[in-house]
C-alpha positions as CSV (number, residue, x, y, z in Angstrom):
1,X,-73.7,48.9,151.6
2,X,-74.8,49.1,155.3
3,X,-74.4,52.0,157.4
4,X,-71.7,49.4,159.1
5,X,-68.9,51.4,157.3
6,X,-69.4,54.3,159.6
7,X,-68.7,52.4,162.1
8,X,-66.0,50.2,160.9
9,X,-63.9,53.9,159.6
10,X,-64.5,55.6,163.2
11,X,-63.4,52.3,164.8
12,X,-60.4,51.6,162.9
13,X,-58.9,56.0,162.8
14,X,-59.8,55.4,166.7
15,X,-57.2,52.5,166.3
16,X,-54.8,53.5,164.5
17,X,-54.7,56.8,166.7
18,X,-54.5,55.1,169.6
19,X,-51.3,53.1,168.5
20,X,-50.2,56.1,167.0
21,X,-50.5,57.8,170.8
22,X,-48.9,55.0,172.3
23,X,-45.3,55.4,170.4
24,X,-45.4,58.5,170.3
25,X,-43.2,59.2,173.2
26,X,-40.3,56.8,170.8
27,X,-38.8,59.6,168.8
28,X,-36.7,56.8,167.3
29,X,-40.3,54.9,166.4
30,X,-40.5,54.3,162.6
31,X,-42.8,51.9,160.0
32,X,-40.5,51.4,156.8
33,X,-39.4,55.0,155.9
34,X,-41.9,57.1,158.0
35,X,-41.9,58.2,161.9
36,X,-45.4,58.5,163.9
37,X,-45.7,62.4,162.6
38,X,-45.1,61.4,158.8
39,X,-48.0,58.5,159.1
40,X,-50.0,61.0,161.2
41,X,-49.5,63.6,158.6
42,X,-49.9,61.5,155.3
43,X,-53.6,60.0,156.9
44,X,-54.4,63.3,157.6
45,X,-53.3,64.8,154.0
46,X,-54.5,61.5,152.3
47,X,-58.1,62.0,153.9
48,X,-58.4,65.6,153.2
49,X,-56.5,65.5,149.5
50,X,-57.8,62.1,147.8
51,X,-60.8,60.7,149.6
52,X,-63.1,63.7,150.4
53,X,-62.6,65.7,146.8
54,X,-62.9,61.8,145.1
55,X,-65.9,60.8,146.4
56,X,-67.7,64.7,146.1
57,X,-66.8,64.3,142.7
58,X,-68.1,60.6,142.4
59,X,-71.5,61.7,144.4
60,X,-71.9,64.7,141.7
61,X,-72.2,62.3,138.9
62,X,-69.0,63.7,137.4
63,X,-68.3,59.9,136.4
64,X,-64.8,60.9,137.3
65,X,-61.1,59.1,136.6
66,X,-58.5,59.0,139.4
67,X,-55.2,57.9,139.0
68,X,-53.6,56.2,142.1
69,X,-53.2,58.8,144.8
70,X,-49.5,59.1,146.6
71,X,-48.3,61.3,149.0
72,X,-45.0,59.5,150.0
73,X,-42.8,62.2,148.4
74,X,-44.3,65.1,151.0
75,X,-42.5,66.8,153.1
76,X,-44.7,66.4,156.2
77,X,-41.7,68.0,158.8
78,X,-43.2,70.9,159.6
79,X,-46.6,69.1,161.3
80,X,-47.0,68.1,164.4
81,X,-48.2,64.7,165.2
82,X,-51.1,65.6,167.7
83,X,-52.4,68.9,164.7
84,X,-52.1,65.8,161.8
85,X,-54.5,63.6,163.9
86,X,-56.8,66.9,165.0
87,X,-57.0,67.2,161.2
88,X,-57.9,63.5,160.5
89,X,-60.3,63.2,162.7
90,X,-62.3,66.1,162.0
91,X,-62.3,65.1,157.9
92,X,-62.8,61.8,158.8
93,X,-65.8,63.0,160.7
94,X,-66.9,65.3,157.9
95,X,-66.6,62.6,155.2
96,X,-69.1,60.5,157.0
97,X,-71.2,62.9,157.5
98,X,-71.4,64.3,154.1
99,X,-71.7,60.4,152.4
100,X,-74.6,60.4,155.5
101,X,-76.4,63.2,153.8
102,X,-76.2,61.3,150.1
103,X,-78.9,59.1,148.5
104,X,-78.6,55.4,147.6
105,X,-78.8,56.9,144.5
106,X,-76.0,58.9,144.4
107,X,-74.0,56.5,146.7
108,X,-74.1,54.2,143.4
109,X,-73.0,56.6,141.5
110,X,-69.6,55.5,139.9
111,X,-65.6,56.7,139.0
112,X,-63.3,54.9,137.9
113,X,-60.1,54.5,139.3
114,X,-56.4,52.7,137.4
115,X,-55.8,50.6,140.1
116,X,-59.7,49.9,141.6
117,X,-61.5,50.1,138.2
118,X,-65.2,51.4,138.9
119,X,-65.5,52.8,142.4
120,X,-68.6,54.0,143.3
121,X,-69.1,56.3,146.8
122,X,-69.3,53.1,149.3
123,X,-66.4,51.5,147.3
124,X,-64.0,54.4,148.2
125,X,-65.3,54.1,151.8
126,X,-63.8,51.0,151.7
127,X,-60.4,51.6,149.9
128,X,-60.2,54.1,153.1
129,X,-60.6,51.8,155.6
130,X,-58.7,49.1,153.9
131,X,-55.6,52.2,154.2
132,X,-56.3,52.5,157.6
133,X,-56.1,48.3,158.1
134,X,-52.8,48.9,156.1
135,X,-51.0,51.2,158.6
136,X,-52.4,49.6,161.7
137,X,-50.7,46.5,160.8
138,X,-47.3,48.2,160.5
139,X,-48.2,49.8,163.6
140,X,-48.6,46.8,164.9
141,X,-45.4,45.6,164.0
142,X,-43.9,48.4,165.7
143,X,-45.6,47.1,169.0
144,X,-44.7,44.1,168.5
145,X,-40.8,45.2,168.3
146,X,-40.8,47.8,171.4
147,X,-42.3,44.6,173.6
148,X,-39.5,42.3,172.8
C-alpha cells in the first residue's frame, strides 16, 4: 500500500472533527444512541484501545487474533468533547507515525481478525479509516437534519 493512507486517515479525522465542531453547540445533537461527546469519546478510546495495541502487536510478528473490538457499552460521560478529540488526534498522529517508522516487511506482517480474517498492518489502516467514513456519514445525516 501507498503512503496515500496517511493522507486519506489525517484527511478524513480532519472531517469528521470538523462536523463534529460544527454541532457541537446542539446539546440535543445525536447519531442513533450517541451525542457528539460519546462519538468524540469512542474515536478517541477506539484509536488508542484497538487500533494502536492491534497493529504493534501485528508489526511484532505476534501473528495475533482479535476478536471484533466494541466500545458501545462505555460510559464516556465524564469526557469532554474538545479532551476526546485532543486525544484522537494526537494517537491518530502517533499511529502514523509509528506504521511510518515500520518496514514493508513488517507492514506485511499478518493477524487475523473474526470478522476481517487476515489483517496485516496496512489492512488495519484501512478498517480505521473505513470507521472514520462510517461516522462521517451519520454525521452527515445529522447535517442534513439541522438544515431542513
Amino acid at each position: 500500500m501507498s503512503e496515500e493512507i496517511f493522507e486519506r486517515l489525517a484527511s478524513s479525522q480532519q472531517l469528521v472533527i470538523a462536523m463534529l465542531r460544527l454541532a457541537a453547540d446542539d446539546s440535543s445533537a445525536r447519531v442513533g444512541a450517541w451525542d457528539l461527546r460519546d462519538i468524540a469519546a469512542h474515536l478517541a478510546a477506539t484509536e488508542r484501545d484497538c487500533y494502536v495495541p492491534r497493529i504493534r502487536s501485528i508489526a511484532a510478528g505476534e501473528n495475533p487474533t482479535f476478536d471484533f473490538f466494541t466500545n458501545d457499552g462505555t460510559d464516556f460521560s465524564g469526557i469532554h468533547l474538545d479532551d476526546a478529540l485532543d486525544e484522537w488526534t494526537a494517537t491518530r498522529m502517533m499511529l502514523i507515525g509509528y506504521v511510518k517508522t515500520l518496514d514493508g516487511e513488517q507492514r506485511a506482517l499478518t493477524g487475523r481478525h473474526e470478522r476481517y480474517g487476515e489483517v496485516t498492518v496496512d489492512r488495519y489502516l484501512e478498517i480505521a479509516l473505513e470507521h472514520d467514513r462510517d461516522h462521517l456519514r451519520g454525521l452527515e445525516n445529522l447535517a442534513g437534519q439541522r438544515t431542513r
